[in-house]
N, C-alpha and C positions, 0 to 999 in steps of 0.2 A: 611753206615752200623754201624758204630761206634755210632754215634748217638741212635741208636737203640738199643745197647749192653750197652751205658750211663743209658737212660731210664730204661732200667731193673732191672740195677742195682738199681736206686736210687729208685726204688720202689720194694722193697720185698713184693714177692706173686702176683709182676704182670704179665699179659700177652698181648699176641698182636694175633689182628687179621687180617688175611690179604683181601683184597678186593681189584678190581681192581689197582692194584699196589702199593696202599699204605700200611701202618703196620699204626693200630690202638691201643694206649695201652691202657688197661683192668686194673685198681686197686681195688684188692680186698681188702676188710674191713672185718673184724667179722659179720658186718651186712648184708655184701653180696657185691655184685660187681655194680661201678658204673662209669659212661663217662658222660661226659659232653653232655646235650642234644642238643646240638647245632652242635654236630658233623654228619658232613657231609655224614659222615658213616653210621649214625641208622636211617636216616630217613624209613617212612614207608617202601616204595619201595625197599627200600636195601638188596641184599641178605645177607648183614651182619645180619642183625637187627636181624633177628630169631635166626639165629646160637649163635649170644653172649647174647639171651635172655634165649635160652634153654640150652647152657654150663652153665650160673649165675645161676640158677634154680636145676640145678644137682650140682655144687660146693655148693651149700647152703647145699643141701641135704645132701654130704656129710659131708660139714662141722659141718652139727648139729647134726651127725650120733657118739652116744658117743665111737664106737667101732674104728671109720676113727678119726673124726676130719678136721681139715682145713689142716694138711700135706699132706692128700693124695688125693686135691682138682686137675682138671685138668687142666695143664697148655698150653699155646700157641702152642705147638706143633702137638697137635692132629688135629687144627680146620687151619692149616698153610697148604697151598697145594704145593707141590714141583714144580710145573710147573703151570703157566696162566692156569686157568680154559675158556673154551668158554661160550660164552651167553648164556644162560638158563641153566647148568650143575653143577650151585650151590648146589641146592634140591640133584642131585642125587650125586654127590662127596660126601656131608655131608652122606645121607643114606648108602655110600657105608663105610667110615670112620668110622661111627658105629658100621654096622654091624663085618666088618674087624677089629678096633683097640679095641674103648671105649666099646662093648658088653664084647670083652674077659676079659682088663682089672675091670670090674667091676662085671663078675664073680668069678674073683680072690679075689676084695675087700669083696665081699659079697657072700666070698664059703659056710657060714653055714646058710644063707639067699638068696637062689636061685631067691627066689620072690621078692629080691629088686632088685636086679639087674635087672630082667626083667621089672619090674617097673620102672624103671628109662631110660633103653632103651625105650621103647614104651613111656615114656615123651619126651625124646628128637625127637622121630618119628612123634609125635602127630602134628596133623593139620598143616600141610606144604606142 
């Protein structure tokens, strides 16, 4: 675990994502977020693949959001499940974290702009 507490450090503004028991880390840039594509983790099939396709795609969003910025991008924590997830209950953990965590938080970011926030949830919901 230490290891993983190293990593984070030595990269500010990263995050980790978890998949079948490993912790994947996530470096974010100004130009958006990127991993190695040779990682084991995004291939197609991977229940990672979409989750850290549709987090990068909302951290953009806010990042180029001149009100947010990249401080109030989302980190490892939302998309990190407290307990093993079983076979096929990726899709529905994520929907359920959404709806439950990252909707309210991003009503709060976008309380004078109702329709981003909704907009940006229903991207992270889309086609999964």
């Amino acid at each position: 675990m230490s290891i993983t507490i190293e990593m984070l450090d030595s990269c500010p503004g990263s995050w980790l994502l978890y998949a079948g028991n490993r912790l994947a880390p996530i470096c974010r840039k100004r130009s958006g977020s990127f991993m190695p594509k040779t990682s084991r983790l995004l291939y197609a099939g991977s229940p990672v693949a979409p989750i850290w396709r549709k987090m990068t795609a909302l951290n953009c969003t806010i990042a180029n959001d001149p009100r947010l910025r990249q401080h109030f991008c989302l980190g490892h924590s939302y998309v990190t499940p407290t307990e093993a997830l079983e076979d096929g209950s990726t899709r529905q953990w994520f929907i359920d974290v959404v709806e439950t965590e990252i909707r309210p938080l991003l009503d709060e970011y976008w309380f004078d702009a109702p329709d981003e926030a909704r907009k940006a949830c229903e991207q992270l919901l889309r086609d999964w």
